[in-house]
N, CA, C and O atoms as a Maestro MAE file, in Angstrom:
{
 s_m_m2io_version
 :::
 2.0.0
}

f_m_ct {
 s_m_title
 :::
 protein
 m_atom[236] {
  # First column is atom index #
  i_m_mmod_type
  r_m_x_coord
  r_m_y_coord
  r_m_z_coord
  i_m_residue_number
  s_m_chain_name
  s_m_pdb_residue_name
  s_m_pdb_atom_name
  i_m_atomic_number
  :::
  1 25 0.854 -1.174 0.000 1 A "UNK " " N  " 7
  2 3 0.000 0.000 0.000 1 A "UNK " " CA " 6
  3 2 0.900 1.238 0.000 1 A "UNK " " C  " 6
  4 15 1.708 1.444 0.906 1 A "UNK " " O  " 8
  5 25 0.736 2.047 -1.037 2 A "UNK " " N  " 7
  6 3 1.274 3.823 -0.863 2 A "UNK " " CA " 6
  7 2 0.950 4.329 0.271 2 A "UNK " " C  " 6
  8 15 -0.136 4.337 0.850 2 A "UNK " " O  " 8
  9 25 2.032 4.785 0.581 3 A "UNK " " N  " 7
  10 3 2.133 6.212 1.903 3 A "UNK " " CA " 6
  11 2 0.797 7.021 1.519 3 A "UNK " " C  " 6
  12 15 -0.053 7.202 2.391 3 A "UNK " " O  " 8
  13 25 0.648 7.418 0.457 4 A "UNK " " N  " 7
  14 3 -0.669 8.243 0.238 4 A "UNK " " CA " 6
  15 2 -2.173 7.510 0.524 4 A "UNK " " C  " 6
  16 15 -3.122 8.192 0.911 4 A "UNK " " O  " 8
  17 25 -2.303 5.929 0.275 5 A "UNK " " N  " 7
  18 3 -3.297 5.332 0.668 5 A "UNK " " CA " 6
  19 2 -3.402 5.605 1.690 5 A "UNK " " C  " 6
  20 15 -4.381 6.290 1.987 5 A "UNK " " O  " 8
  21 25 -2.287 5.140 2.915 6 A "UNK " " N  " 7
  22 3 -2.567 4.592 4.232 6 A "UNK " " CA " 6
  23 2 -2.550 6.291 4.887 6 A "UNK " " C  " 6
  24 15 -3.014 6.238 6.026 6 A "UNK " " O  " 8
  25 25 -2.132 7.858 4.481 7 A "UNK " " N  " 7
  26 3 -2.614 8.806 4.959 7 A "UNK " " CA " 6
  27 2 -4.122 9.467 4.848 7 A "UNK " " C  " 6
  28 15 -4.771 10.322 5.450 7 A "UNK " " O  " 8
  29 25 -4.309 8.546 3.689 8 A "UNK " " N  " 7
  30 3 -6.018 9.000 3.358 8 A "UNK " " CA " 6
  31 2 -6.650 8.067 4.069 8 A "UNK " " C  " 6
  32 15 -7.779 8.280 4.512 8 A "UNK " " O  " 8
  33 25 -6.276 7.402 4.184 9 A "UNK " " N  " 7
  34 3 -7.413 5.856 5.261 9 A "UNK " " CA " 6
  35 2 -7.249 6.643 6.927 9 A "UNK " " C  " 6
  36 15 -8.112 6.648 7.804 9 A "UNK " " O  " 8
  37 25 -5.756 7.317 6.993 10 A "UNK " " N  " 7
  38 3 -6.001 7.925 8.594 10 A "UNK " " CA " 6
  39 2 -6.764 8.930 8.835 10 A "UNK " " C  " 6
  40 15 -7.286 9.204 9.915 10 A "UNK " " O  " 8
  41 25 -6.874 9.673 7.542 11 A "UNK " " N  " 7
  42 3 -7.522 10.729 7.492 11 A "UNK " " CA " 6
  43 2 -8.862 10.538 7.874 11 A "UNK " " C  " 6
  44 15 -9.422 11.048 8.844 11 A "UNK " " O  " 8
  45 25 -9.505 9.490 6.741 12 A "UNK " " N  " 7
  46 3 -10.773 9.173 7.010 12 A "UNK " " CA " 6
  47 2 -10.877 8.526 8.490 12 A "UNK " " C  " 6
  48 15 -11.594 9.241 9.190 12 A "UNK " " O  " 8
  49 25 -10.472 7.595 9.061 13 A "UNK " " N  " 7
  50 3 -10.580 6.908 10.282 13 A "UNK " " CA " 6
  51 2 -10.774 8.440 11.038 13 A "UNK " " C  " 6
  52 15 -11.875 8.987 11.098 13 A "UNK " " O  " 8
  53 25 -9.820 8.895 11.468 14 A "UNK " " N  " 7
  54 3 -10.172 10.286 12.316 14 A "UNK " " CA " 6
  55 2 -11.488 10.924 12.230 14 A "UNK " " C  " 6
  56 15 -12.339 10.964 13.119 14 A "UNK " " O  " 8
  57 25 -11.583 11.669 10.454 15 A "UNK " " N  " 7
  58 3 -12.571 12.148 10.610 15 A "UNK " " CA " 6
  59 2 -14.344 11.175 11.200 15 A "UNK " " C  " 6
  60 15 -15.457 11.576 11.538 15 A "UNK " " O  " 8
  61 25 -13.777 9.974 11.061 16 A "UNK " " N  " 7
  62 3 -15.167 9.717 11.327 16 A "UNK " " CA " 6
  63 2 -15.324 9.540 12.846 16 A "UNK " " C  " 6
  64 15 -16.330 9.859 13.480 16 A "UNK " " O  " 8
  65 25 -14.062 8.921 13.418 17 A "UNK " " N  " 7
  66 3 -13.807 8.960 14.905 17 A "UNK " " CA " 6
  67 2 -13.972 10.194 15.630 17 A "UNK " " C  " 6
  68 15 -13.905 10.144 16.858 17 A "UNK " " O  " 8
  69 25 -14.214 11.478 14.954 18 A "UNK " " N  " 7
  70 3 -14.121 12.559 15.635 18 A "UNK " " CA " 6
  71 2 -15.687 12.764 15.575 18 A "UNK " " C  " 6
  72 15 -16.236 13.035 16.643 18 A "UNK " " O  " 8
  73 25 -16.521 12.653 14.352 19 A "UNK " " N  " 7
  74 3 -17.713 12.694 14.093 19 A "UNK " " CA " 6
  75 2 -18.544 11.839 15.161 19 A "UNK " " C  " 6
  76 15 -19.685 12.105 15.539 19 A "UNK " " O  " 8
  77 25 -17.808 10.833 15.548 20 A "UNK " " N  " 7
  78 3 -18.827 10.077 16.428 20 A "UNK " " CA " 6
  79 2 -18.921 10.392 17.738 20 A "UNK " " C  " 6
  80 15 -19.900 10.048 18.401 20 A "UNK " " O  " 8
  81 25 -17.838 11.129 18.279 21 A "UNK " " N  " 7
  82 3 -17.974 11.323 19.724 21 A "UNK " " CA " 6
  83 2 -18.809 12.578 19.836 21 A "UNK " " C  " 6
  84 15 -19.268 12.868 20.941 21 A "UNK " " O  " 8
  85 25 -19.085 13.474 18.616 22 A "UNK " " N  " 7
  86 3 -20.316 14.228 18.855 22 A "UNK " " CA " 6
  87 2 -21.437 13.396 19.049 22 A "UNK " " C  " 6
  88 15 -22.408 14.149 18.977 22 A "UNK " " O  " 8
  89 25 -21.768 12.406 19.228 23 A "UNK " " N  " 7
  90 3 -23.078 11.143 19.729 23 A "UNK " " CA " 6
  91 2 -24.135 11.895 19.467 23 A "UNK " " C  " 6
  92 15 -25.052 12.151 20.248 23 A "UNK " " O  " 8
  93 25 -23.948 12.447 17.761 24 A "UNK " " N  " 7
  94 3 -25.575 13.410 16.866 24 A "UNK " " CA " 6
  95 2 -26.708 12.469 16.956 24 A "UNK " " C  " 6
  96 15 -26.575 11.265 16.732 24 A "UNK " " O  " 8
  97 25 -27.794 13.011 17.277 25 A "UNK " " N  " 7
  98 3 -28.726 12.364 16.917 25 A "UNK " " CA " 6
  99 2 -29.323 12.973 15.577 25 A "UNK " " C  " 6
  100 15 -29.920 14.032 15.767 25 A "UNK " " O  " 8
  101 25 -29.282 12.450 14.034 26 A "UNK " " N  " 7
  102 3 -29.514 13.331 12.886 26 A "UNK " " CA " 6
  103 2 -30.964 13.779 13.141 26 A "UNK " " C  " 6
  104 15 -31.230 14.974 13.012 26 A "UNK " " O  " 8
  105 25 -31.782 13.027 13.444 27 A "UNK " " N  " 7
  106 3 -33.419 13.213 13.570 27 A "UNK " " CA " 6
  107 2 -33.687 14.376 14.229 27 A "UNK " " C  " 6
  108 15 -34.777 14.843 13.900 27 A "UNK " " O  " 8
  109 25 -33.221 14.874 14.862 28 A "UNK " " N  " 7
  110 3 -33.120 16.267 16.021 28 A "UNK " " CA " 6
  111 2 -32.711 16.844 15.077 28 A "UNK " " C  " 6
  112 15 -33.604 17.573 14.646 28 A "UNK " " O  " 8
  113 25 -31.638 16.930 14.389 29 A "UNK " " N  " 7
  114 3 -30.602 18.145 13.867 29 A "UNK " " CA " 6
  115 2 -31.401 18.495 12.926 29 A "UNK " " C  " 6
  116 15 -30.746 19.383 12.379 29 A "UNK " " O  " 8
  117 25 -32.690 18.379 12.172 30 A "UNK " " N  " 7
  118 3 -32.677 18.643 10.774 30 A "UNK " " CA " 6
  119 2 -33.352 20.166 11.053 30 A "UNK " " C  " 6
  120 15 -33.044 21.069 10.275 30 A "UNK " " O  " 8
  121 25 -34.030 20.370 11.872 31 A "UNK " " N  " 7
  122 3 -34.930 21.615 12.534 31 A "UNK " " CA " 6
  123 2 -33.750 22.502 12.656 31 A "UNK " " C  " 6
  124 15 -33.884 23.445 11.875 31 A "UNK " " O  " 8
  125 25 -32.617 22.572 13.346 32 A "UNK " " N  " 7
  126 3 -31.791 23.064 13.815 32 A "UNK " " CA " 6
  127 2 -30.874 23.401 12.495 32 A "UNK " " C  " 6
  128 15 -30.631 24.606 12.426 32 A "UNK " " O  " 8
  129 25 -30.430 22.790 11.662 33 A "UNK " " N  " 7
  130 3 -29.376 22.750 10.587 33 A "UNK " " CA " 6
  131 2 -30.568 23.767 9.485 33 A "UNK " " C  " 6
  132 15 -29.998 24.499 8.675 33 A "UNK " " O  " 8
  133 25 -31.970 23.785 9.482 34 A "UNK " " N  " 7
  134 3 -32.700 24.559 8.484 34 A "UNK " " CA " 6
  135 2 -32.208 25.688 8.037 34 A "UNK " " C  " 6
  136 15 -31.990 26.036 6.877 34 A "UNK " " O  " 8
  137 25 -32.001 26.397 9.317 35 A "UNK " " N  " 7
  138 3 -31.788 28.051 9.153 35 A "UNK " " CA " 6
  139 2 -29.941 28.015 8.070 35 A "UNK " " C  " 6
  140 15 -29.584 28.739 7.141 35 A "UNK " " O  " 8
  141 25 -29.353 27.089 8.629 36 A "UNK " " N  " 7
  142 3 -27.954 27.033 8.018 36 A "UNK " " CA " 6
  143 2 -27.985 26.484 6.630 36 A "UNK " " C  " 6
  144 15 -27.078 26.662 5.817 36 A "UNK " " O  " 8
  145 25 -29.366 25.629 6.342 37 A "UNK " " N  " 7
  146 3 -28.852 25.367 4.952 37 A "UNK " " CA " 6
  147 2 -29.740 26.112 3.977 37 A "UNK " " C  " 6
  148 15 -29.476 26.058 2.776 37 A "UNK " " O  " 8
  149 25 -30.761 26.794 4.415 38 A "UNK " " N  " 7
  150 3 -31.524 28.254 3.789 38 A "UNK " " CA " 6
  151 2 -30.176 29.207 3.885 38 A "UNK " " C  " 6
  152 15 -29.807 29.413 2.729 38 A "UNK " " O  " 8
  153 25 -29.363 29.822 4.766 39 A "UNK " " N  " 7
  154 3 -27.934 30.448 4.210 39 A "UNK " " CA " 6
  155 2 -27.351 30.029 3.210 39 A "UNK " " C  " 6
  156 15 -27.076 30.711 2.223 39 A "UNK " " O  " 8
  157 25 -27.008 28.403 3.432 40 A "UNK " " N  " 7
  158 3 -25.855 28.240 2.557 40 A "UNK " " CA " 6
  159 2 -26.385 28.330 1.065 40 A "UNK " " C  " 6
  160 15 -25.604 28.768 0.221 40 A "UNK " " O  " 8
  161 25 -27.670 27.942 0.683 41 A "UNK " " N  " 7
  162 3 -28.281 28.350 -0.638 41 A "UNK " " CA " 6
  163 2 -28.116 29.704 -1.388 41 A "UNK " " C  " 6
  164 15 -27.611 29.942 -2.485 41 A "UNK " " O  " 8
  165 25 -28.762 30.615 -0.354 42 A "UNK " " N  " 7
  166 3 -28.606 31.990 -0.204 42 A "UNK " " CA " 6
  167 2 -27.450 32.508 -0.621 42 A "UNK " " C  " 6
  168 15 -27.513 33.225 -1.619 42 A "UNK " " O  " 8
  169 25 -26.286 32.315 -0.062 43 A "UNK " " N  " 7
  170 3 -25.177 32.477 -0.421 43 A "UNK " " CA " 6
  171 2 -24.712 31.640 -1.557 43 A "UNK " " C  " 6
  172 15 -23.993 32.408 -2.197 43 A "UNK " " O  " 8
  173 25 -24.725 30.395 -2.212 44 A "UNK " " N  " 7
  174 3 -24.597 29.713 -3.575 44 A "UNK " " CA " 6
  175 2 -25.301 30.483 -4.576 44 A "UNK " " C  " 6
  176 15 -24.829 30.596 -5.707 44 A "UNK " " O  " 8
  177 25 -26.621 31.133 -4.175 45 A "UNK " " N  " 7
  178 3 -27.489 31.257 -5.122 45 A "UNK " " CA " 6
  179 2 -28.009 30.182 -5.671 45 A "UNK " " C  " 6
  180 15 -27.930 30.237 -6.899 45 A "UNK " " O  " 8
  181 25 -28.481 29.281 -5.293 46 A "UNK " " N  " 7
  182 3 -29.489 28.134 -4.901 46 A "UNK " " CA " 6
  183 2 -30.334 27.737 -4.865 46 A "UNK " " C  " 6
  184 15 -30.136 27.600 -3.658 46 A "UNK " " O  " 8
  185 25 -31.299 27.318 -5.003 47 A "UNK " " N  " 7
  186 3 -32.749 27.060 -3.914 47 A "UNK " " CA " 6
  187 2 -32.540 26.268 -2.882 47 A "UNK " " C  " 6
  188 15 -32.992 26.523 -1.766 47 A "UNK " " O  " 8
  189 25 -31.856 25.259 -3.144 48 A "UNK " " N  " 7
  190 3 -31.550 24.175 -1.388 48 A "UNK " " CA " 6
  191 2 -29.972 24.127 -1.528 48 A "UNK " " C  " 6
  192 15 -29.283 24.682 -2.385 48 A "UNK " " O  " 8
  193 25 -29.601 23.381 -0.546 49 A "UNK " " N  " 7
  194 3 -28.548 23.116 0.352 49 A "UNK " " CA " 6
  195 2 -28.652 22.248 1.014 49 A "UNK " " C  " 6
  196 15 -29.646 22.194 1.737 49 A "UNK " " O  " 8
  197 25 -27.783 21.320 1.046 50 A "UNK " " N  " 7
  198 3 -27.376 20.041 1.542 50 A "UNK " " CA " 6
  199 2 -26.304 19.787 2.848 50 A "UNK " " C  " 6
  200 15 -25.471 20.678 3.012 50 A "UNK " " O  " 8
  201 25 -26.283 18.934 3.538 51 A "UNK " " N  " 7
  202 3 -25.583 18.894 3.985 51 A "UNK " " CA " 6
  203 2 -25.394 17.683 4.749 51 A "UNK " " C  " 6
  204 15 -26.124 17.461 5.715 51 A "UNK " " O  " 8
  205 25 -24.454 16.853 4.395 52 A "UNK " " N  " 7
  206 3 -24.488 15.587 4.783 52 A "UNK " " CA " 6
  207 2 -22.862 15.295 6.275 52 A "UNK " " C  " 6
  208 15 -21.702 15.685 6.412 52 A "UNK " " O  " 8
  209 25 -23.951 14.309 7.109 53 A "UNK " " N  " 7
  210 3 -22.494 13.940 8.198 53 A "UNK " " CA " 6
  211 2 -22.639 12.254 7.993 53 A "UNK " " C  " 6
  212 15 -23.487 11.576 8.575 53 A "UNK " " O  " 8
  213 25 -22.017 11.930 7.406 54 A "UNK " " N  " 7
  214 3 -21.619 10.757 7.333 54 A "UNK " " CA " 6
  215 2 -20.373 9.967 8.480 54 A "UNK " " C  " 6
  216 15 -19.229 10.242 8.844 54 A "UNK " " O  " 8
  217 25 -21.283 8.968 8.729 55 A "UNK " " N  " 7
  218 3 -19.764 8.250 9.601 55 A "UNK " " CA " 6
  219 2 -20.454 6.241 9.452 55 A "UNK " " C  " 6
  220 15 -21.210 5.774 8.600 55 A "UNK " " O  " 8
  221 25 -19.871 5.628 10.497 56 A "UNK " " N  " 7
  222 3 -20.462 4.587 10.016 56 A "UNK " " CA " 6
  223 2 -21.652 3.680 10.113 56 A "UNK " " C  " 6
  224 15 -21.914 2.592 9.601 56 A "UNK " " O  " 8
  225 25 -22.267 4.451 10.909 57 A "UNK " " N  " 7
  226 3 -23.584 4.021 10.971 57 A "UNK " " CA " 6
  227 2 -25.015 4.944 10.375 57 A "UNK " " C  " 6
  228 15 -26.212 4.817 10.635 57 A "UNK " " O  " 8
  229 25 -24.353 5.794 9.573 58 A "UNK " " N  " 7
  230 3 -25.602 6.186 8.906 58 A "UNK " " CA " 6
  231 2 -25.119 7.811 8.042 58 A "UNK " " C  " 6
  232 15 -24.187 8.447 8.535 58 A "UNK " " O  " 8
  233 25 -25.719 8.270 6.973 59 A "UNK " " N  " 7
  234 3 -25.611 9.238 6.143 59 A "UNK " " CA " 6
  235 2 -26.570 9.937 5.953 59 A "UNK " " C  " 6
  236 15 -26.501 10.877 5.161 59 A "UNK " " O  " 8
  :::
 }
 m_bond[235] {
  # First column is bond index #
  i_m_from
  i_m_to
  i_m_order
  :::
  1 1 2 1
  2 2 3 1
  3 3 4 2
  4 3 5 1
  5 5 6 1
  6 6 7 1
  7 7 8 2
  8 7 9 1
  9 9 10 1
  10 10 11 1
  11 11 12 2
  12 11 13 1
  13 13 14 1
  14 14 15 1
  15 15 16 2
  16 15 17 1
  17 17 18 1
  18 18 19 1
  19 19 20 2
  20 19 21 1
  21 21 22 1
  22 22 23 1
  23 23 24 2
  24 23 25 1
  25 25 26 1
  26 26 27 1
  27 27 28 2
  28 27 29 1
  29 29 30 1
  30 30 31 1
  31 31 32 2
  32 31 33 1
  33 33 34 1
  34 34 35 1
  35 35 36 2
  36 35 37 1
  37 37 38 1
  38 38 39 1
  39 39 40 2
  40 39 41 1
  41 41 42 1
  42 42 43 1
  43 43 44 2
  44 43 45 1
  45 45 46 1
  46 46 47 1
  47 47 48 2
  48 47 49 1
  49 49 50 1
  50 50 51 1
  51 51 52 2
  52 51 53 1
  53 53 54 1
  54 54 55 1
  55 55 56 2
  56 55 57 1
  57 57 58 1
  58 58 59 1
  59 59 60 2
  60 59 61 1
  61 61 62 1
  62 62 63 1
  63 63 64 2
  64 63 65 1
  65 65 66 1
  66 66 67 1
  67 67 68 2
  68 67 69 1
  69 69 70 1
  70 70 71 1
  71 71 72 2
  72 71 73 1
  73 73 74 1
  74 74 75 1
  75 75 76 2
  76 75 77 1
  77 77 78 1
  78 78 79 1
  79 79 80 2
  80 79 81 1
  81 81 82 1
  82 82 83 1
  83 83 84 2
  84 83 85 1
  85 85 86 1
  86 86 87 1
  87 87 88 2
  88 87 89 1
  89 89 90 1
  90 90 91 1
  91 91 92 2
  92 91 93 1
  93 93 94 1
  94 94 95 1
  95 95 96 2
  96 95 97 1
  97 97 98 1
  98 98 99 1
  99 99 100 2
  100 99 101 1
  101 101 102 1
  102 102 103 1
  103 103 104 2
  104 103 105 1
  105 105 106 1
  106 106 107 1
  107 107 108 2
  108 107 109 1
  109 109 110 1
  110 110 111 1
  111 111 112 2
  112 111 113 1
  113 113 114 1
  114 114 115 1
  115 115 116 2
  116 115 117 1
  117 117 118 1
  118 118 119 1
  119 119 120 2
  120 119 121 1
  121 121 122 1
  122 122 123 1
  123 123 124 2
  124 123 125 1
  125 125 126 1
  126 126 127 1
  127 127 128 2
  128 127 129 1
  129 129 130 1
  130 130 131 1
  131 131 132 2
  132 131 133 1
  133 133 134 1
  134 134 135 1
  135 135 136 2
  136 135 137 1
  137 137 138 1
  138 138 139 1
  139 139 140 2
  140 139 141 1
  141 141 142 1
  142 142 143 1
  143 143 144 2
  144 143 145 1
  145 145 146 1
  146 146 147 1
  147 147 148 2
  148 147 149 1
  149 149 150 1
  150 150 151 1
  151 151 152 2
  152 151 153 1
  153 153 154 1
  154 154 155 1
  155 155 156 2
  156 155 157 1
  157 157 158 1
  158 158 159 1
  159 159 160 2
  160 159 161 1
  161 161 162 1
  162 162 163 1
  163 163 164 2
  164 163 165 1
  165 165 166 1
  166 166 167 1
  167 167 168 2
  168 167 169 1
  169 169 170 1
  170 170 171 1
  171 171 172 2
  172 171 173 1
  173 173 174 1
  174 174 175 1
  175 175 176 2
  176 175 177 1
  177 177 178 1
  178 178 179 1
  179 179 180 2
  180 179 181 1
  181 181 182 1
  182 182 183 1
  183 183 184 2
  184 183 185 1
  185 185 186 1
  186 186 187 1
  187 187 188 2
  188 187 189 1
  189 189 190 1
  190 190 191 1
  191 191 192 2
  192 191 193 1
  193 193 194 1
  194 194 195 1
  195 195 196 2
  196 195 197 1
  197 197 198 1
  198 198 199 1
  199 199 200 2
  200 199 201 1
  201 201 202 1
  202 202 203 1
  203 203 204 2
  204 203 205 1
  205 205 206 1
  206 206 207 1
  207 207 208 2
  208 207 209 1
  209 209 210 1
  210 210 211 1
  211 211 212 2
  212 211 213 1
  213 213 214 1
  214 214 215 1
  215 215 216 2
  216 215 217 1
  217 217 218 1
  218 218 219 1
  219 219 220 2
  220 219 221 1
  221 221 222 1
  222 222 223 1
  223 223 224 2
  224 223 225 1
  225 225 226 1
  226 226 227 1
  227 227 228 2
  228 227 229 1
  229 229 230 1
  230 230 231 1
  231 231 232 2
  232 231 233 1
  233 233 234 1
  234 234 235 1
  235 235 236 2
  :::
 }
}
């Protein structure tokens, strides 16, 4: 395996290890994340905005 594989596999491992100890519940967040993804449109010039947290138990 390339040095570059096994820094992108740490990369990912972290980011998702870091994602999980926020212990999100997504079902809560979507009320809360509204106002931020009506901005982020706003600012794209848009109509919606997305925004995904992926880790390993759900997207």
């Amino acid at each position: 395996m390339r040095k570059d594989d096994v820094d992108r596999i740490k990369i990912e491992y972290n980011r998702i290890k870091k994602l999980s100890e926020f212990d999100l519940d997504y079902g809560n967040l979507q009320e809360k994340f509204k106002s931020l993804l009506e901005l982020a449109a706003h600012i794209a010039g848009t109509e919606v905005s997305l925004i995904n947290l992926i880790d390993n138990h759900s997207q």
